[in-house]
C-alpha positions in Angstrom: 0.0 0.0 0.0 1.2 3.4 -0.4 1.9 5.5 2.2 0.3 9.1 1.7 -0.4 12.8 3.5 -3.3 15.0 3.1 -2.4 18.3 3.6 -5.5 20.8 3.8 -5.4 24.0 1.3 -7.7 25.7 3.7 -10.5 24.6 6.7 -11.8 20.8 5.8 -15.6 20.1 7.0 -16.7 16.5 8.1 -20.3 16.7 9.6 -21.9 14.0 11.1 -25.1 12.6 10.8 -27.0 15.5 12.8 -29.5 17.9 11.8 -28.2 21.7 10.5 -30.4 24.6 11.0 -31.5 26.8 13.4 -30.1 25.7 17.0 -28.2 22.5 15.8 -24.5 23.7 14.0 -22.9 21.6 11.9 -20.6 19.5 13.9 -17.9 19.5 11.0 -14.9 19.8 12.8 -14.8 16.0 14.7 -11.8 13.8 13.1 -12.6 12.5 9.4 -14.2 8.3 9.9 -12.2 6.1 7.9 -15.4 6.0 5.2 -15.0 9.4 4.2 -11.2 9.4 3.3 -12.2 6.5 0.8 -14.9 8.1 -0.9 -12.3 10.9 -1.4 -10.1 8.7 -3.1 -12.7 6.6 -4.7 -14.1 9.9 -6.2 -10.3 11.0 -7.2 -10.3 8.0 -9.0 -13.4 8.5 -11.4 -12.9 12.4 -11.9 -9.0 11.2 -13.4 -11.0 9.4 -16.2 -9.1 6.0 -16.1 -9.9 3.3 -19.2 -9.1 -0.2 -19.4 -9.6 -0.4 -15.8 -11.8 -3.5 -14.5 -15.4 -3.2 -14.2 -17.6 -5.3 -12.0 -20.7 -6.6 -11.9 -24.0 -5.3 -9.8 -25.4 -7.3 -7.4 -24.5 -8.7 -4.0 -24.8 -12.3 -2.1 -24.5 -14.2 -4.9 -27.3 -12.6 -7.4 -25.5 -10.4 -10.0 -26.3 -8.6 -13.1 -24.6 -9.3 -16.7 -23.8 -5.6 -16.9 -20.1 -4.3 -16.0 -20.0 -1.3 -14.8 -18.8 -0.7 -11.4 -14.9 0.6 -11.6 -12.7 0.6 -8.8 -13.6 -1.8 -6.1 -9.8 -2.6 -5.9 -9.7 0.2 -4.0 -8.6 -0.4 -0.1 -7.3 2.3 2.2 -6.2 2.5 6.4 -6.8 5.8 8.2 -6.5 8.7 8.4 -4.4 9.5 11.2 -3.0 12.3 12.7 1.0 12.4 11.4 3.6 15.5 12.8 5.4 16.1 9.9 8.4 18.6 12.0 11.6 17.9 11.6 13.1 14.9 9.8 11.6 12.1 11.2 7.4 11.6 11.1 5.5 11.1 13.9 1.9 9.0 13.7 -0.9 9.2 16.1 -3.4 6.8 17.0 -6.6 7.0 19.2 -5.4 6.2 22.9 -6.1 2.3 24.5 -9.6 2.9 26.5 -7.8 0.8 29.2 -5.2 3.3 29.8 -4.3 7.0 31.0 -1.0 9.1 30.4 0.8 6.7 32.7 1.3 4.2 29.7 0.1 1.4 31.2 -3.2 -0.1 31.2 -5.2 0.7 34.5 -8.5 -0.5 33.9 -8.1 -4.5 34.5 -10.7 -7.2 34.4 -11.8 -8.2 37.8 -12.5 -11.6 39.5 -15.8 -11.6 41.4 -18.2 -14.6 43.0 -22.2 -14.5 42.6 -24.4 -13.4 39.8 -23.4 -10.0 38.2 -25.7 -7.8 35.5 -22.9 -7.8 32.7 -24.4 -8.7 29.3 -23.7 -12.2 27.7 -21.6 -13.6 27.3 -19.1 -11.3 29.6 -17.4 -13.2 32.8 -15.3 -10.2 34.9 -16.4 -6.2 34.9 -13.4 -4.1 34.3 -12.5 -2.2 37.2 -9.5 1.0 37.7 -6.8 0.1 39.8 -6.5 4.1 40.9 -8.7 6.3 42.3 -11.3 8.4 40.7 -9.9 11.5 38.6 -11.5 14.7 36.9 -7.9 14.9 34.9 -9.0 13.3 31.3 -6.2 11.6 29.9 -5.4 12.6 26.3 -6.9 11.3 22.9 -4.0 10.4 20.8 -0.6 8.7 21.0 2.5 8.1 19.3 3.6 5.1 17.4 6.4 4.6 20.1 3.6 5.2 23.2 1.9 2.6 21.3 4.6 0.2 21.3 5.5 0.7 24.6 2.5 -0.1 26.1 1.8 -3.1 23.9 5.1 -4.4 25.4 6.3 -4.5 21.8 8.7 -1.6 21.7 11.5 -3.4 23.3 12.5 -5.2 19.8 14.7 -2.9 18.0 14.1 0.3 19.7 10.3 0.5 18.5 9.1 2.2 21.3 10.7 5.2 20.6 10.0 8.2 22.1 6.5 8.5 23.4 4.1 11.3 22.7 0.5 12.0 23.6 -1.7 14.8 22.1 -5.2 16.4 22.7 -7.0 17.5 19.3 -6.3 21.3 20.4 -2.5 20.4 20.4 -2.4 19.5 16.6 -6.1 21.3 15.3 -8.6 24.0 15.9 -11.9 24.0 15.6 -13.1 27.3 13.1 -17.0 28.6 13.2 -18.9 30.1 10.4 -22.4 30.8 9.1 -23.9 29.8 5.9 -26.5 30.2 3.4 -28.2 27.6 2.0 -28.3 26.8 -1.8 -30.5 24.9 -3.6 -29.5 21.9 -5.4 -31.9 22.8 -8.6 -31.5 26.3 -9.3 -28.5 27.3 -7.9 -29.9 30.4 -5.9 -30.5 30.8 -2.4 -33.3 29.8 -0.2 -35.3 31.3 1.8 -34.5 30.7 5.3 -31.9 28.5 4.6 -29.1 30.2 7.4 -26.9 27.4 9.2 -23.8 28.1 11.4 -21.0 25.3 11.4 -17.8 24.1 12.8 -14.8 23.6 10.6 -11.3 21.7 11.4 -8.2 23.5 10.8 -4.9 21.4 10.9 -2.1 23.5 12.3 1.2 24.2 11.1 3.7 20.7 10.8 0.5 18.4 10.9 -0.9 16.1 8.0 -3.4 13.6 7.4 -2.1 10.5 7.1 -3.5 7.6 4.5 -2.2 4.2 3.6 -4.3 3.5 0.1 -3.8 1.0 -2.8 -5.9 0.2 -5.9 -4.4 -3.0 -7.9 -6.6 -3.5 -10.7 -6.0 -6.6 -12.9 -6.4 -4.9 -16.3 -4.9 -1.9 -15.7 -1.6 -0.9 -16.6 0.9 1.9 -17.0 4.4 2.2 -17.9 5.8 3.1 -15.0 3.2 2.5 -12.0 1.8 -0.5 -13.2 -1.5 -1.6 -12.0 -1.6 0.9 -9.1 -4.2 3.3 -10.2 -3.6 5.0 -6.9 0.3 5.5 -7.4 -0.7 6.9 -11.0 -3.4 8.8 -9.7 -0.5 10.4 -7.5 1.4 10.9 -10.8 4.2 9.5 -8.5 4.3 12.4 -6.4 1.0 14.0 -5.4 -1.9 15.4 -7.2 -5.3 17.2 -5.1 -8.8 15.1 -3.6 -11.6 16.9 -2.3 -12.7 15.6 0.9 -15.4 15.7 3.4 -18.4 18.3 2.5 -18.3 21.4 1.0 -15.9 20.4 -1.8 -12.8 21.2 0.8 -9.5 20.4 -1.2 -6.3 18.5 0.1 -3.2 18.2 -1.8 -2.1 14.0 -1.2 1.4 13.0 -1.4 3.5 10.2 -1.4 5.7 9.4 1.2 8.4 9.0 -0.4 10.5 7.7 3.0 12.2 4.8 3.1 10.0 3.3 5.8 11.0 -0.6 6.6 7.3 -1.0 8.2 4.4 0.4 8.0 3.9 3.3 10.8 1.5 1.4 12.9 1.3 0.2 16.0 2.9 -3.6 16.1 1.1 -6.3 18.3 2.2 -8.9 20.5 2.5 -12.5 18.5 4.0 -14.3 20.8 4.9 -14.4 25.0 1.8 -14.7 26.0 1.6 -16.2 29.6 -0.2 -18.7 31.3 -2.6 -17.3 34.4 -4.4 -20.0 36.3 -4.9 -22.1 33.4 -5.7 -19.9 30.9 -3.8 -17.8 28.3 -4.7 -13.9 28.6 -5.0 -12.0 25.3 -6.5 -8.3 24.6 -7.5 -7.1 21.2 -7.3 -3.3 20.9 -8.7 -1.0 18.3 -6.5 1.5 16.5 -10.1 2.4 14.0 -13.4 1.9 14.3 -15.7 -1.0 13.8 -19.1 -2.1 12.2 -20.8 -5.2 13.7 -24.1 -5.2 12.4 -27.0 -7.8 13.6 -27.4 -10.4 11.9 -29.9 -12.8 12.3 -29.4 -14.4 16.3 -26.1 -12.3 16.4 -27.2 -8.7 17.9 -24.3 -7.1 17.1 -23.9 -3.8 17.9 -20.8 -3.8 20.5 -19.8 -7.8 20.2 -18.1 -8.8 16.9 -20.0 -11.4 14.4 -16.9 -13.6 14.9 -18.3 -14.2 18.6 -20.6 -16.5 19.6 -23.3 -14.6 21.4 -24.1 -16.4 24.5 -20.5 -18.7 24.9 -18.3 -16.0 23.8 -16.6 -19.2 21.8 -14.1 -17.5 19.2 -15.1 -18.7 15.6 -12.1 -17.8 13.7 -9.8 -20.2 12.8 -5.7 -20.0 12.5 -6.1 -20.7 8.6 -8.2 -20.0 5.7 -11.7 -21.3 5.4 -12.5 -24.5 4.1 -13.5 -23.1 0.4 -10.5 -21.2 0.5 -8.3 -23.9 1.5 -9.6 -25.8 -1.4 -9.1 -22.9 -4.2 -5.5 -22.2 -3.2 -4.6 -26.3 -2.6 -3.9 -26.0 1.1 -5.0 -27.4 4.5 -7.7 -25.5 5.9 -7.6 -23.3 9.2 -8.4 -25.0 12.6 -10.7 -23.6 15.4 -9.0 -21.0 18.2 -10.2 -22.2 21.4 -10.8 -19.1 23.1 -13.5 -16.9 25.0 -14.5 -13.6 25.3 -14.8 -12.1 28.8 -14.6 -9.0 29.2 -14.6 -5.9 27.0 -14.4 -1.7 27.1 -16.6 -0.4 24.2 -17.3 3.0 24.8 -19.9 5.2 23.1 -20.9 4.4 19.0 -20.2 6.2 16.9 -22.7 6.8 14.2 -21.6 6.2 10.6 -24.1 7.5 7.8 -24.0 9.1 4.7 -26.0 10.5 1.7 -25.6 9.1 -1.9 -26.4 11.0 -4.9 -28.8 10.4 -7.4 -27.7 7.9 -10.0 -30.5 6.8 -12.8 -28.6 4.3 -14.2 -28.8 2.4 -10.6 -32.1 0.9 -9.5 -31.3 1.3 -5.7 -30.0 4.5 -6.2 -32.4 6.7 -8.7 -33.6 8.8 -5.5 -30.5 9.3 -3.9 -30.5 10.3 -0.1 -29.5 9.3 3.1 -27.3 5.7 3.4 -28.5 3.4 6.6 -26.7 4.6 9.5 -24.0 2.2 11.2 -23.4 2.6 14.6 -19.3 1.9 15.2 -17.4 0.7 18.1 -15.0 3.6 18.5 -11.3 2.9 18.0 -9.6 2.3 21.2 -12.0 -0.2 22.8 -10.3 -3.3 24.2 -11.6 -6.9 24.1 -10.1 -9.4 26.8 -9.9 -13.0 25.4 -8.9 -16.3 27.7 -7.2 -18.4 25.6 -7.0 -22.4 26.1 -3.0 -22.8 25.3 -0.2 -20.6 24.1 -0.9 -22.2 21.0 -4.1 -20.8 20.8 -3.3 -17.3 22.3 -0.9 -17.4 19.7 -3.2 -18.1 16.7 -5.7 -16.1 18.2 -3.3 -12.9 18.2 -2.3 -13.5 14.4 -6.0 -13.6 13.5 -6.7 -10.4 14.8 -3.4 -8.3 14.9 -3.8 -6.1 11.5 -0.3 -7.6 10.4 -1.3 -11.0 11.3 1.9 -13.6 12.7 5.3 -12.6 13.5 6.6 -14.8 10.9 10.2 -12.6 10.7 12.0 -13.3 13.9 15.7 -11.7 12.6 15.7 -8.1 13.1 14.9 -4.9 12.0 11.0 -6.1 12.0 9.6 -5.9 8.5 5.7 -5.4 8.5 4.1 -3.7 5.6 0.8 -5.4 4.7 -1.8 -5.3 6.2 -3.7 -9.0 6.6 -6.7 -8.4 8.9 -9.5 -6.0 9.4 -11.7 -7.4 11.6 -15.2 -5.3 11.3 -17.8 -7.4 9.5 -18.6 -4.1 7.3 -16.0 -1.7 5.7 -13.2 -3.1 6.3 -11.8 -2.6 2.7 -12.1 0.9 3.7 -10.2 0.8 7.1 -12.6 -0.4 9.5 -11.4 -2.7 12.1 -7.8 -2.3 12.2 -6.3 -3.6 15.6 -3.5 -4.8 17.6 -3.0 -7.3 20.7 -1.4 -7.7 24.1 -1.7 -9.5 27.3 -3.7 -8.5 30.3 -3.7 -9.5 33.9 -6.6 -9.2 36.5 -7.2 -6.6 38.5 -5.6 -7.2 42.2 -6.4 -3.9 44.1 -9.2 -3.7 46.5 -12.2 -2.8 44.5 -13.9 0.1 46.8 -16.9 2.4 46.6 -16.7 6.1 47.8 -20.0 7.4 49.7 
């Protein structure tokens, strides 16, 4: 994938799903969803006016139409994330651990109790702090190298690096402005139509950053190949609008050697054993989509969960069908539970496709169903039945997969999992993995 910066040209606007008008401002200054960066790109791509690309079929679950026309879904992308571009070296942020505060170190632990408790299926232990109560809120984002360090990863070739922890005032500012409303048909005012909004400002020495690839099989160029995304880039950088209001960014290729990709690295191997069992956390660097689907509720637990064991039904290998098409062994069941987990608030993912006459679904246009997103940062606790399985278990759901390079300098550039049942193709469900321990203070309640 290629590594890439956005770098606003002015104030960039990404509104939510709430209501403008009157009271309610447009909340357009929160931090771009992964969805919206790839729509950018995936509208980049059609406005550069690509032939002999690929085309694919309509359709979905099976049932698809004989006509081709549906370019680009090679496209996949990761981020964005908040990259300090000062000085030599480039420093990337990611959302902090929900378990943790600006100690490093995780202080919300799962905790052991006896009797009948309220938590919902199929949870075993609440998750408790190990210090006392605090007004201080610890900040959003950290470093790579805080990452790293807290992971327990950072020991291997100096990844920790120096950690860094930021609030959103400490690398953005929020803008406000008022509006007129125009309408779509004529072009002219409306009456009534006065809105006030909230724009983002980057400040100075701070970039989006955007890993994004498009390998399309019938593509090709004389010097990208079949990137579409690297030609789209010209091999240096071209502009994308993105978000509303048709706010530009000029995106660039990093062009820096890097040896990995500038993410977060998980633990793959280590793990310990704790009273017969295997401890293993799973924590989100981007959001997640777990819709309901049919007995599965969804919502905060992934579809990869049983609902009411907690059973984990991955396996350490492709899928039997998958197994067969590339001639190898298929993947054997992780025997591991769920039982615990930090969610946090959703986060609601919508938003509003254009009229398209040619498309049957889409002739209207208007609003897309709304998604509601486990927010990046939650932590899931796992109690895995052997190292072997904690093991598997960590290469299934670490966004590199298996630490299958043991010599050093670490070498991990693709990325192998996304583990949201929706969008994951556009960044959803990145995450990374460590080990947990229970919690051993005295759990106490102020009056």
């Amino acid at each position: 994938m290629n590594t890439i910066l956005l770098e606003p040209t002015d104030v960039l606007f990404f509104r939510d799903g709430r209501p403008m008008g009157g009271a309610s401002s447009g909340h357009g200054a929160a931090w771009p969803l992964p969805n919206v960066i790839n729509h950018a790109f995936h509208a980049a791509l059609h406005r550069a006016g690509f032939v002999g690309v690929h085309e694919h079929r309509r359709g979905q679950s099976g049932s698809y139409e004989a006509t081709r026309d549906r370019k680009f879904g090679s496209l996949v992308t990761a981020g964005p994330f908040p990259v300090c571009t000062n000085g030599s070296d480039h420093t990337w942020f990611f959302p902090r651990p929900a378990d943790s505060d600006d100690s490093g170190k995780a202080v919300l632990l799962p905790a052991k109790t006896t009797g009948a408790s309220s938590l919902p299926s199929p949870l075993l232990y609440p998750v408790a702090s190990s210090k006392p109560p605090s007004k201080k809120n610890p900040k959003s984002w950290w470093s790579e190298g805080a990452w790293n360090a807290y992971l327990g990863t950072g020991q291997r070739n100096g990844l920790a690096g120096r950690p860094f922890r930021k609030n959103d005032s400490d690398f953005s500012d929020t803008e406000h402005a008022y509006g007129i409303g125009l309408s779509a048909e004529t072009g002219t005012v409306e009456e009534g139509a006065f809105y006030a909004a909230h724009y983002l400002r980057l400040r100075e020495g701070w970039k989006i950053g955007v890993f994004a690839s498009a390998v399309d099989k019938d593509f090709r160029h004389d010097q990208y190949g079949n990137d579409l995304v690297r030609t789209l880039l010209n091999g240096h950088g071209t502009e994308i609008i993105a978000g509303g209001q048709q706010r530009v960014c000029t995106a660039t290729l990093d062009g820096r050697p890097y040896e990995r990709r500038p993410l977060p690295l998980g633990k793959t191997s280590g793990f310990k054993e704790s009273n017969g069992r295997w401890p293993v956390k799973w924590v989100l660097l981007t959001p997640a989509i777990f819709p309901a689907i049919g007995d599965h509720r969804g919502g905060w637990l992934p579809n990869w969960i049983a609902p009411t064991t907690g059973a984990i039904q991955l396996l350490d290998g492709p899928g039997a069908n998958a197994a067969r098409r590339r001639n190898v062994p298929a993947g054997k069941s992780i025997n591991a539970h769920l039982v615990a987990a930090i969610t946090g608030k959703p986060i609601p993912v919508t938003g509003w496709a254009l009229p398209n006459e040619a498309d049957p679904g889409r002739s209207q246009g208007g609003a897309k169903s709304t998604h509601l997103a486990v927010p990046a940062g939650a932590v899931y606790y796992f109690e895995a039945a052997s190292e072997t399985d904690a093991r598997n278990l960590a290469a299934a759901l670490n966004w590199h997969g298996a630490d299958t390079d043991s010599a050093l300098p670490i070498r991990h550039s693709a990325i192998k999992n996304r583990r949201s049942t929706l969008m994951g193709e556009k960044g959803f469900g990145l995450g990374v993995c460590g080990s947990w321990d229970f919690q051993t203070a005295p759990l106490t309640t102020d009056h």
